[in-house]
C-alpha positions as CSV (number, residue, x, y, z in Angstrom):
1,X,132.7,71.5,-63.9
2,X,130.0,69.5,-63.6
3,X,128.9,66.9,-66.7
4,X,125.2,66.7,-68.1
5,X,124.3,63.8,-71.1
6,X,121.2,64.7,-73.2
7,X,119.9,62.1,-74.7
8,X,117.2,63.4,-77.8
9,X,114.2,61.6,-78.7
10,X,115.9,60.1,-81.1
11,X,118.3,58.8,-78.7
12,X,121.7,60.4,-79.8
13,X,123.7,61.5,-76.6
14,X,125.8,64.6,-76.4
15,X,127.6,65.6,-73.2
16,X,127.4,69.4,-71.7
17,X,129.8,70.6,-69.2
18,X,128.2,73.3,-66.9
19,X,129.4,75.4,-63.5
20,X,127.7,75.1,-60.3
21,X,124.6,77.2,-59.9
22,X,123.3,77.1,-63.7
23,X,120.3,76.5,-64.9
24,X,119.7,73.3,-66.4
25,X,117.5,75.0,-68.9
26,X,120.3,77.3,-70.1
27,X,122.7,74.4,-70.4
28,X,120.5,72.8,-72.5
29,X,119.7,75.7,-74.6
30,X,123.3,76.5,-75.2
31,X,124.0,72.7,-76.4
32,X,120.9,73.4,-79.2
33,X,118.8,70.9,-77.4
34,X,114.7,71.3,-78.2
35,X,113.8,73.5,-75.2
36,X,111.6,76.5,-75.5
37,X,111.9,78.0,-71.8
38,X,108.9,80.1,-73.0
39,X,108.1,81.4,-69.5
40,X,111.7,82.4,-68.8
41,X,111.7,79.9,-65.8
42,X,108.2,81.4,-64.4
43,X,107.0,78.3,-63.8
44,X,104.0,79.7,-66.4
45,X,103.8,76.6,-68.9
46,X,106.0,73.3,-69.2
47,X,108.0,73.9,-73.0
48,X,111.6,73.0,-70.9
49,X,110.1,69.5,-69.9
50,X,112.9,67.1,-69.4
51,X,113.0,63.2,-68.5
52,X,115.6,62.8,-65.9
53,X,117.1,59.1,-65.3
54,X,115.5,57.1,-63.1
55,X,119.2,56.3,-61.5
56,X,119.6,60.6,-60.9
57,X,116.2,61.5,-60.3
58,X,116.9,60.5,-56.5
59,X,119.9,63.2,-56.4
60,X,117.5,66.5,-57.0
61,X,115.6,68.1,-54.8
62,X,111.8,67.4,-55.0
63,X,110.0,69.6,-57.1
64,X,107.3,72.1,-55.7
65,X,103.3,72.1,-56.0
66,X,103.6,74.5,-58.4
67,X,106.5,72.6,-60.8
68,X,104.2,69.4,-60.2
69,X,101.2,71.4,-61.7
70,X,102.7,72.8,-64.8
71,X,104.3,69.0,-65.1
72,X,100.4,67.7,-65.4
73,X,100.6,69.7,-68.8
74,X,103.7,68.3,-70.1
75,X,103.2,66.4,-72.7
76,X,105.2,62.9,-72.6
77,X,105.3,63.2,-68.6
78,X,106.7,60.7,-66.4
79,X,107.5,59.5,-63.0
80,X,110.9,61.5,-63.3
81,X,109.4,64.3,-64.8
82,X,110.8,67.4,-64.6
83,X,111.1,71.3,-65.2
84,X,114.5,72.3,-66.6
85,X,114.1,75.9,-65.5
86,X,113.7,74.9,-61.8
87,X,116.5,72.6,-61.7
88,X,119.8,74.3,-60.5
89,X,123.3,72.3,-61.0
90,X,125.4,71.6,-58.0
91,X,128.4,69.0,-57.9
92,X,126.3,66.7,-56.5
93,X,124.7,66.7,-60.0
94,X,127.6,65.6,-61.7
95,X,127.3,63.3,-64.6
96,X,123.6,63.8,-64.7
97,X,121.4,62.3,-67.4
98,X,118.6,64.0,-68.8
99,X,116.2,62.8,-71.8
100,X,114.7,65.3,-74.6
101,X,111.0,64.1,-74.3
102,X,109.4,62.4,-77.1
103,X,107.2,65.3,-78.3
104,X,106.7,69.3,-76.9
105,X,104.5,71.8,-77.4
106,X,105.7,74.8,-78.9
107,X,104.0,78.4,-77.1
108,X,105.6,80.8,-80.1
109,X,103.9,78.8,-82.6
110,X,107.3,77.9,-84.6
């Protein structure tokens, strides 16, 4: 199993557990955090926006041109900026942090 701490804007922490080769998005999603996921994980807007620690950020793979672009729309982007759709768990990910950003924009109009 590997472990994922969300932290909301708010600042509450909850911790996730999650098998190797899920979607961070869908982990998130399944613990009720604020992630839209409009696009499904097309890459087609930012609503699964996530902050990842500055101490794991290292630990994933660098994101694409294409995650880098939708990130530009993000609102509340950072220098560990990230897509939650494009980030797939591995062991190595263990005990990852990941913060809810501040503020997201909502595609469905909710």
């Amino acid at each position: 199993m590997i472990r994922v701490t969300f932290i909301g804007a708010e600042g509450n922490s909850r911790e996730a557990r999650a098998n190797a080769g899920d979607r961070l998005l869908e982990v998130a999603q399944n613990d009720g955090q604020p992630l839209e996921g409009t696009c499904e994980g097309q890459m087609a807007c930012s609503t699964c926006h996530v902050l990842i620690s500055a101490e794991d950020f290292a630990r994933l793979p660098p994101a694409s041109e294409e995650e880098e672009d939708m990130l530009d729309l993000a609102i509340g982007a950072g220098k560990t900026s990230r897509l939650a759709c494009q980030i797939i768990l591995t062991p190595e990910l263990d005990g990852l942090t990941v913060r809810m950003p501040p503020g997201h924009r909502d595609m469905q109009g909710r």
